[in-house]
C-alpha positions as CSV (number, residue, x, y, z in Angstrom):
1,X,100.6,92.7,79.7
2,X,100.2,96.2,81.5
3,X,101.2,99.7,80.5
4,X,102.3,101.4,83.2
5,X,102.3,105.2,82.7
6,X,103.4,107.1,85.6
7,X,102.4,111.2,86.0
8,X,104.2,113.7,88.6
9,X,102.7,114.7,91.0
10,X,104.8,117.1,92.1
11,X,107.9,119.4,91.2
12,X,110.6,117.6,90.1
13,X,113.3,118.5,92.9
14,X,110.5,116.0,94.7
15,X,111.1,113.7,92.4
16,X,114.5,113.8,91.8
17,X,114.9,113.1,95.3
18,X,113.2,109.9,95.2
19,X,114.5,108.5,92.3
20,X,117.6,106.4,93.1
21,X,115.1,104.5,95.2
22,X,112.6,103.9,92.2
23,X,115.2,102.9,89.9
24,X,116.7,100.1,92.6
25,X,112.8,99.3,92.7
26,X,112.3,99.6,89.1
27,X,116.0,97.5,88.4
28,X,114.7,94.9,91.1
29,X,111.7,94.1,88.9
30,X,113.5,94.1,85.6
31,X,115.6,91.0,87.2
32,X,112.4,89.6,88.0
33,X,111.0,89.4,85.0
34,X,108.5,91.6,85.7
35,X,109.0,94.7,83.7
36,X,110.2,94.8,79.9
37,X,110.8,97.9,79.4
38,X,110.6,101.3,80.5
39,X,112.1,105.7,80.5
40,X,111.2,108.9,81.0
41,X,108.2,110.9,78.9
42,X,109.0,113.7,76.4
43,X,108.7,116.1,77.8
44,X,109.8,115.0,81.4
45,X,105.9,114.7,83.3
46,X,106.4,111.1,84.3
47,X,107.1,107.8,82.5
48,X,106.2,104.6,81.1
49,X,106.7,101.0,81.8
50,X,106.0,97.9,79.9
51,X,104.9,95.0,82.9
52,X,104.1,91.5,82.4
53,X,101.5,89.9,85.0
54,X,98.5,88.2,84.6
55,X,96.9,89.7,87.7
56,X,95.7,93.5,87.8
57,X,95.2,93.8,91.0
58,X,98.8,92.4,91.7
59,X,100.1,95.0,89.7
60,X,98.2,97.6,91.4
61,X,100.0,96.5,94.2
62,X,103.7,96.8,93.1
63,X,102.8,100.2,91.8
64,X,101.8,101.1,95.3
65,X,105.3,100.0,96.4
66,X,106.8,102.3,94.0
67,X,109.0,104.6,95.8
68,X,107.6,107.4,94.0
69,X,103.7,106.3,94.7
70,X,104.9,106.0,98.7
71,X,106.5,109.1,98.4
72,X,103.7,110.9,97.0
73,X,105.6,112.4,93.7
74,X,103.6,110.3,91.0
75,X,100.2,108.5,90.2
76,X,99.6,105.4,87.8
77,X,97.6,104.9,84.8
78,X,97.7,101.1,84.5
79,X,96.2,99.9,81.0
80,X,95.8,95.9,80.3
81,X,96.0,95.1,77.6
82,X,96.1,91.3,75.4
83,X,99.3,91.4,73.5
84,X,98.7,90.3,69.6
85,X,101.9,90.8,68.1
86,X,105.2,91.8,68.8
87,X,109.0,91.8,67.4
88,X,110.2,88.4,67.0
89,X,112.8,88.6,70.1
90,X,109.1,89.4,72.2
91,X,107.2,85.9,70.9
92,X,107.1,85.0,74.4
93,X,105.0,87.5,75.7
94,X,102.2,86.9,72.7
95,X,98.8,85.6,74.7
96,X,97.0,83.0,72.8
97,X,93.8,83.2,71.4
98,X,90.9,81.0,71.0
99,X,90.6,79.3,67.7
100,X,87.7,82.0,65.4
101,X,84.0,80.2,65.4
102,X,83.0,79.3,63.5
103,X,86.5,78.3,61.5
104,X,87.0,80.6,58.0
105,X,86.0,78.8,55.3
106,X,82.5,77.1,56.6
């Protein structure tokens, strides 16, 4: 799983301007499956998105598609990261882990 934490770039009359074309981009991966979650930071200097992939440099190269990224108003952080636990309605997206050697107990 990737964090995706987006920073302006520049003022947000820029932005604004560009972003009915990141949300159709940003919606357009939600019904993919690709993105779980995502909003604005407090206060309003970019946002965050949750992103399922098991490819970094693929997601590097949505994020360059990002409206926002073409348009020059934003830049990424991405951050992998192996997902543990989560809520139960999120068991999906746990990544398994090897079994601990030597086994507990011996």
């Amino acid at each position: 799983m990737f964090v995706l934490e987006l920073t302006y770039t520049a003022p947000l009359d820029r932005v604004d301007a560009l972003a009915a074309e990141h949300h159709a981009w940003v919606d357009d991966h939600f019904a993919a499956g690709t993105f779980i979650a995502s909003g604005r930071k407090k206060p309003r200097d970019g946002g965050v998105i949750l992103a399922v992939g098991d490819d970094r440099a693929a997601v590097e190269a949505l994020v360059a598609a990002d409206p926002f990224v073409v348009g020059g108003v934003c830049a990424y952080r991405i951050t992998e990261f192996a997902v543990a636990r989560t809520a139960p309605g999120l068991a999906q997206y746990r990544e398994q882990r090897p079994p601990r050697w030597p086994p507990t107990g011996e």
